[in-house]
C-alpha positions in Angstrom: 182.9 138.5 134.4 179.4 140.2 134.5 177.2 139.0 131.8 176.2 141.5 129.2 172.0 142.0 128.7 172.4 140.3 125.1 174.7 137.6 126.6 171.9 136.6 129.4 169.0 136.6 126.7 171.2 134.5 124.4 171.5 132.0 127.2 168.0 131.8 128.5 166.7 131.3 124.5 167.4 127.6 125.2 165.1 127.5 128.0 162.0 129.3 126.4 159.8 128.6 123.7 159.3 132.3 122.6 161.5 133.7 120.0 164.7 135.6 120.8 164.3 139.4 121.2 167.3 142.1 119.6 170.2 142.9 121.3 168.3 146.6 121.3 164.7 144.7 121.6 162.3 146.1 124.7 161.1 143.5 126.2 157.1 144.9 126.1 157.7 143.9 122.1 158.1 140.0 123.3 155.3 138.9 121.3 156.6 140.0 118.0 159.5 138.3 117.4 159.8 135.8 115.3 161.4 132.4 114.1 162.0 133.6 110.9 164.4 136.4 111.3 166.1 133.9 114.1 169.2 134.0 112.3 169.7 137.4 111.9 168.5 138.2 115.3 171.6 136.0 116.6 173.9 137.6 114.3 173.1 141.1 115.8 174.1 139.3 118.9 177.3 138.5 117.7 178.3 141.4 116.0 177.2 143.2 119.4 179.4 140.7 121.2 182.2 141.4 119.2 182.1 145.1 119.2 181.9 144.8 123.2 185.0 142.2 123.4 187.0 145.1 121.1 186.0 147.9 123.6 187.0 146.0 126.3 190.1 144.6 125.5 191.2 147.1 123.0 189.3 150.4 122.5 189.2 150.7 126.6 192.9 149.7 127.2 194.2 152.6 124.5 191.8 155.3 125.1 192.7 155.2 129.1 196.5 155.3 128.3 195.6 158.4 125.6 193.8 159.6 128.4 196.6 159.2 130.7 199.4 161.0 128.7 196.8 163.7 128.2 196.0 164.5 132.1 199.6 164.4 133.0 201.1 166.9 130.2 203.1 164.5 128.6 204.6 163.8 124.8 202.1 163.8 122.8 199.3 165.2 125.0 198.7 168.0 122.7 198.4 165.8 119.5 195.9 163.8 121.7 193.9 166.9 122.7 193.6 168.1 118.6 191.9 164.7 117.6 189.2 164.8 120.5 190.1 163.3 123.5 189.0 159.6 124.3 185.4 159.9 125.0 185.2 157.0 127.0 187.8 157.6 129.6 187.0 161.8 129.9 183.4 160.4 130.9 184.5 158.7 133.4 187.0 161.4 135.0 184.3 163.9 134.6 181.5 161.6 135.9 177.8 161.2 135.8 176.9 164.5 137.6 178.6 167.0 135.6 177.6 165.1 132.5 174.0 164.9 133.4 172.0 168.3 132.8 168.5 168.4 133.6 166.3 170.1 131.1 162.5 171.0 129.8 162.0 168.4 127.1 160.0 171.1 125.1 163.0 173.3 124.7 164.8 170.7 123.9 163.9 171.2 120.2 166.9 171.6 118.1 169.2 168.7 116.8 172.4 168.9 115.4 172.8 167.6 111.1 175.8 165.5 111.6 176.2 165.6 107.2 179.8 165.2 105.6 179.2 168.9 103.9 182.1 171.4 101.2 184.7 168.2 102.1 184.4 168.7 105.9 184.6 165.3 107.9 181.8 164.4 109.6 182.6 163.9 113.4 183.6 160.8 115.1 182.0 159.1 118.4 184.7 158.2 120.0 185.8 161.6 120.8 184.9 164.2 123.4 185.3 167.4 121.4 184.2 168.0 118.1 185.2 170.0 115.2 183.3 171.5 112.4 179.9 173.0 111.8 177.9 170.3 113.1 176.3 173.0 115.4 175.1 175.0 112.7 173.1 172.7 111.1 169.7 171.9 112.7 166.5 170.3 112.4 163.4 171.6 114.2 162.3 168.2 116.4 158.6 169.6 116.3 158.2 168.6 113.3 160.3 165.5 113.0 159.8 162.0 112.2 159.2 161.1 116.3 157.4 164.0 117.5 154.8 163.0 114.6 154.4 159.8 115.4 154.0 159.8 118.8 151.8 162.7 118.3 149.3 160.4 115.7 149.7 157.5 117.9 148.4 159.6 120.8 145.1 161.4 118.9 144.1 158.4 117.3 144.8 155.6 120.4 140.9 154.5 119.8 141.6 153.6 116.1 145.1 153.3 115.7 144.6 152.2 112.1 144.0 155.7 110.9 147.4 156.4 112.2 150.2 157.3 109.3 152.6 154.7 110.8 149.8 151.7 110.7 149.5 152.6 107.1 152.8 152.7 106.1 153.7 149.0 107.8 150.3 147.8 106.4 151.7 148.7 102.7 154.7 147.1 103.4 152.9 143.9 104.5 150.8 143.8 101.5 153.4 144.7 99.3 155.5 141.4 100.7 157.9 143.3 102.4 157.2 143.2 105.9 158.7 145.5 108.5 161.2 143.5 110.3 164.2 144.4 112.5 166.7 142.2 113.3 167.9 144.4 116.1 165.1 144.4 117.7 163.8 140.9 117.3 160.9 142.0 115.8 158.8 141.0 112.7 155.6 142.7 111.9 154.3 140.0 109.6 150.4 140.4 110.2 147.8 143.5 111.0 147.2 141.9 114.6 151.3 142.5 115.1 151.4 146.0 113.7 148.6 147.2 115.8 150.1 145.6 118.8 153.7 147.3 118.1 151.6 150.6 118.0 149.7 149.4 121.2 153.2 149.5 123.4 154.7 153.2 121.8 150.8 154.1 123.6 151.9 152.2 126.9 155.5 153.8 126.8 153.2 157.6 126.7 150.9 156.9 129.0 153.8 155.1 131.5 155.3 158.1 131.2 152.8 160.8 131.5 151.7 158.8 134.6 154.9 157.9 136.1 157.3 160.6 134.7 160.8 160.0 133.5 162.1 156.7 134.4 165.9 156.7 133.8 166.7 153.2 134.9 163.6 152.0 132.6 165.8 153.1 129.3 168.4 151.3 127.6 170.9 154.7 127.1 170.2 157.8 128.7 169.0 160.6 125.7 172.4 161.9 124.3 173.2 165.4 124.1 176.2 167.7 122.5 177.6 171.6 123.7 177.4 173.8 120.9 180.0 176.7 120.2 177.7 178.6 122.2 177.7 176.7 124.8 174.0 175.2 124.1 172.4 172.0 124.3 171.4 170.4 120.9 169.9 166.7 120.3 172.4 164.2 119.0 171.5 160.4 118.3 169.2 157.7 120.5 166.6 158.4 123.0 164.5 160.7 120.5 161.5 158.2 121.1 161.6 158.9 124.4 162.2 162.6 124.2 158.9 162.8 121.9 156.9 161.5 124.7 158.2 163.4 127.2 157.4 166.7 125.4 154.2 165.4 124.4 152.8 164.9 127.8 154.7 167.8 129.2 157.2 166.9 131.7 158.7 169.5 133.4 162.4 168.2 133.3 164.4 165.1 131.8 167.7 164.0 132.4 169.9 164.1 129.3 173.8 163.1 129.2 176.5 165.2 127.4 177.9 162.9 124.9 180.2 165.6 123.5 181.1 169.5 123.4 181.9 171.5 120.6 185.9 172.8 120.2 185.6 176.2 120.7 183.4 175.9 123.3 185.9 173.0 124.9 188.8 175.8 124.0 187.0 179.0 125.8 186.0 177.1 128.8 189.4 175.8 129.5 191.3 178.5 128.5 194.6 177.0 128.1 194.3 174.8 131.1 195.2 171.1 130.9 194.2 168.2 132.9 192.0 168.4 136.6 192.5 172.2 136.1 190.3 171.8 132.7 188.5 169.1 133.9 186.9 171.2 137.3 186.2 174.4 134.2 184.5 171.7 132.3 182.2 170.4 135.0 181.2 173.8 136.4 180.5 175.4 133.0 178.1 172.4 131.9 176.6 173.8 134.9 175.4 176.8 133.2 174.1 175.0 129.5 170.3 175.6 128.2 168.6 173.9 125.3 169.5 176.0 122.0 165.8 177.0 120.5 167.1 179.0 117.9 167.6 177.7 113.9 170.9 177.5 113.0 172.9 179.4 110.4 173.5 176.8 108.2 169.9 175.2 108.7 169.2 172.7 105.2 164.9 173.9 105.7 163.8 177.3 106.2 162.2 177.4 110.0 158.7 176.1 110.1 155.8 178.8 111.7 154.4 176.6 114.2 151.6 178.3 116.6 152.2 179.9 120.1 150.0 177.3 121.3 151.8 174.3 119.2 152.2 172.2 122.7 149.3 170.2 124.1 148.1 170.5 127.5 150.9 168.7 129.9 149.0 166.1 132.0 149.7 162.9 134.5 152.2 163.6 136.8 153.4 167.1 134.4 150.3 169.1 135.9 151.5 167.9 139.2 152.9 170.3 142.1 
C-alpha cells in the first residue's frame, strides 16, 4: 500500500534528531518545531490517519456505489442527486481537466461566507452541489486577513518586526501563550522563531514572483465553488498562496472546482442524468470567470479601494 506523506514522516522521526513536523507542516518550517508540542503533533498524525483509513475503506466504498446508482438511472438515483452527489467519486468521473480552470489571481477576489444563517444548513464537503445562499454572501479578499499579511510581510521584508503579524505573536509570547500549532509542528516559542516563520511566508513570495505558480510545490490545489451564476468564488485552503500570487501579479493560477451551486448544476444539465450531464458539466466549467461583484446578502458594506489598489506585477508576471 502507498505510504501516506504523514505516514513516511512518522517513520523517518526515529531516525532524526529534529523534531516531528504537522501532518499539514511545510517542510521550509523544519526548524521550528518543537519537543514540547511532540505529543500533540503525533496525535494530529493519528487523527489524520484515521480520517484516511475511514475514507478509504468506508467513505470511498459508499460514495462510488451512490455514484454508481446515480450514473445508471437507478432506484434511488434521484434521492441521491437531492443530497449532493458524492464529491469524491463525481471528481473523479469528471477529471482533473474539466475541474481545473485557469484564472487571474487578482479577479479572483470574492469568497463565499459559508455561515449557518435564518435556520439554513450550512453546506457539507462531501457533496458536489450545494444548496442555499452560500453564494450570496461574500467577503472582499483585498482586504482580508491573507492579502494583509502578505502585503506587510512584503513592505517591511528589511524589518519584519514592524510587521502587524510579528507583533501580534510577540504579545502572545510575552503574555505566556506562545503561538503554537500542532498541525503544523510548529512552536513559536522565542523572537528568533517568529522572525524566521515570517522569513519563509517572504521566501514562499519571492519563490513565486520568481518562479511563478508551482502546482506540484502545494499541498492541495486552491479550492474553488460555481456560483448560481455560474461564477468562480473562493472557498477554503490555498488562500496563502492565492495572496501571493495577486500580490506579485501573476497572470494566471490554476484553481480546482471543489463544488457548484444547485441551480447552476440544475440549468446546466437541464434534466439530463449521468455522461449526458456529466459532458454539459465539463464544457460549461469551460465558460466560468472569477465573480468581482459583492454579493446581495454581503455581512460588510463594499470597501472603496483605489483604481490603482494592485502593486506593480514583477518576476516572471512582467514577463512575455
Amino acid at each position: 500500500m502507498k505510504t501516506t506523506d504523514h505516514e513516511g514522516r512518522e517513520d523517518h522521526a526515529a531516525d532524526s534528531p529534529r523534531a516531528l513536523l504537522g501532518p499539514e507542516g511545510e517542510a521550509e518550517f523544519a526548524d521550528l518545531t518543537a519537543e514540547e508540542i511532540q505529543w500533540r503533533v503525533r496525535l494530529a498524525y493519528m487523527q489524520h490517519s484515521l480520517r484516511d483509513r475511514m475514507q478509504q475503506y468506508v467513505g470511498l466504498p459508499v460514495d462510488r456505489l451512490l455514484f454508481q446508482r446515480w450514473l445508471e438511472q437507478r432506484a434511488g438515483s434521484r434521492y441521491i442527486e437531492a443530497q449532493g452527489l458524492p464529491r469524491r467519486s463525481l471528481e473523479a468521473a469528471l477529471g482533473d481537466e474539466a475541474l481545473t480552470l485557469h484564472v487571474d489571481p487578482r479577479k479572483l477576489i470574492r469568497i463565499a461566507v459559508r455561515i449557518s444563517a435564518d435556520g439554513e444548513k450550512r453546506p457539507s464537503s462531501m457533496f458536489f452541489i450545494w444548496d442555499g445562499n452560500w453564494d450570496q454572501r461574500r467577503e472582499d479578499l483585498r482586504v482580508g486577513t491573507r492579502y494583509r499579511l502578505i502585503s506587510d510581510l512584503d513592505e517591511n521584508r528589511h524589518d519584519l518586526t514592524r510587521t502587524e503579524r510579528y507583533q501580534e505573536l510577540l504579545s502572545a509570547l510575552e503574555s505566556g501563550r506562545p503561538w503554537c500549532s500542532h498541525q503544523e509542528g510548529i512552536l513559536l516559542d522565542t523572537p528568533e522563531k517568529i522572525l524566521r516563520y515570517l522569513e519563509v511566508y517572504v521566501g514562499f513570495l519571492d519563490s513565486m514572483a520568481t518562479e511563478g505558480y508551482r502546482p506540484e510545490r502545494a499541498r492541495d490545489e486552491i479550492g474553488v465553488a460555481i456560483s448560481r451564476q455560474g461564477r468562480i468564488l473562493k472557498i477554503n485552503r490555498g488562500l496563502h498562496r492565492l495572496a501571493m500570487a495577486q500580490r506579485v501579479g501573476l497572470p494566471s493560477i490554476p484553481v480546482r472546482v471543489r463544488c457548484v451551486h444547485r441551480e447552476w448544476w440544475n440549468k446546466v444539465v437541464d434534466g439530463a442524468w449521468g455522461e449526458t450531464a456529466l459532458a454539459r458539466v465539463r464544457a460549461a466549467l469551460k465558460d466560468c470567470v472569477p465573480e468581482e461583484r459583492p454579493g446581495p446578502l454581503d455581512l460588510d458594506a463594499a470597501p472603496l479601494l483605489p483604481d490603482d489598489f494592485w502593486p506593480p506585477a514583477r518576476g516572471v508576471a512582467t514577463q512575455p
